[in-house]
C-alpha positions in Angstrom: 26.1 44.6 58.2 23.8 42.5 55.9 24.9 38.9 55.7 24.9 37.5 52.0 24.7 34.1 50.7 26.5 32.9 47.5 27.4 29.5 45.3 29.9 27.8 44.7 31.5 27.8 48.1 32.1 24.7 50.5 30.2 24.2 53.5 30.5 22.3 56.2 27.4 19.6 56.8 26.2 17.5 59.9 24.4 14.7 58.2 22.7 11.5 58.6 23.6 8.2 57.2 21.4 5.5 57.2 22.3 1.6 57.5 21.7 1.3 53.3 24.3 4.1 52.7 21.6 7.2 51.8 22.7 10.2 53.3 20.5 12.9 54.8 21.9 16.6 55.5 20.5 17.9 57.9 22.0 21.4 58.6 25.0 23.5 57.5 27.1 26.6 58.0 29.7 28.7 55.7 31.6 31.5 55.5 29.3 34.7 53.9 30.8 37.2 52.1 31.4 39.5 55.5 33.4 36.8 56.8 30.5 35.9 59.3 29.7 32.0 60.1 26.2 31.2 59.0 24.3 28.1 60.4 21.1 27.1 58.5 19.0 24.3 59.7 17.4 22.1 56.6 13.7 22.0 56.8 13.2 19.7 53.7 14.8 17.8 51.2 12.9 18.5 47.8 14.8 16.1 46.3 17.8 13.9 45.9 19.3 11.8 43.5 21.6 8.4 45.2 22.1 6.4 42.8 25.4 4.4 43.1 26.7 5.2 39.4 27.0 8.7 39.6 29.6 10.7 41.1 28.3 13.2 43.7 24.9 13.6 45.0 22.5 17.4 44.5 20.0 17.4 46.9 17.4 20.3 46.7 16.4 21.4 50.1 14.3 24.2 51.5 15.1 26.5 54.7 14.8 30.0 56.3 18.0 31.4 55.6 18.5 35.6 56.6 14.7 35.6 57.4 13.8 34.2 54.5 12.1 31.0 53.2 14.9 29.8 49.8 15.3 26.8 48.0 18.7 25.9 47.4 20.4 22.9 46.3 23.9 21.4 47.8 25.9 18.9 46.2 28.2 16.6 47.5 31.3 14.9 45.9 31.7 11.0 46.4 35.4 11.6 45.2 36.2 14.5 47.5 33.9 14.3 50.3 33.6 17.8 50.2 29.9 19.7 49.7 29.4 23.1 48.2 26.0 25.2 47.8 25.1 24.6 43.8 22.3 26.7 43.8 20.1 29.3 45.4 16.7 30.0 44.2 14.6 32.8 45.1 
């Protein structure tokens, strides 16, 4: 069964924080749409923005995801704590 990957879904994250407070993801995993847990490692953050006014934090990352190199972006809520996918690119 092909494994599919969607957005607006939470994930679960390992990241890492540094002494200043900036936070680093470095892999997660969901639920796809077969009801299979996928792992994906993070090979880069594109980009983030931290600043301390705003209320969540998209970071735009690259990884291999199903065999295949995407960009995506995951965003994480300061007032939740909770992360979701935001976007997948192609």
């Amino acid at each position: 069964m092909d494994s599919y990957l969607y957005t607006n879904i939470p994930i679960q994250v390992i990241a890492c924080i540094d002494t200043t407070g900036k936070i680093t993801p470095l892999r997660f995993r969901f639920l796809d749409r077969n009801g299979e847990l996928v792992t994906v490692r993070i090979d880069r953050i594109l980009s983030s923005d931290q600043e301390p006014h705003n209320i969540g934090i998209t970071f735009s990352c690259s990884a291999s995801i199903f065999g295949r190199k995407k960009q995506f972006s995951l965003y994480y809520s300061h007032f939740s704590g909770k992360w979701i996918i935001s976007r997948v690119g192609q």
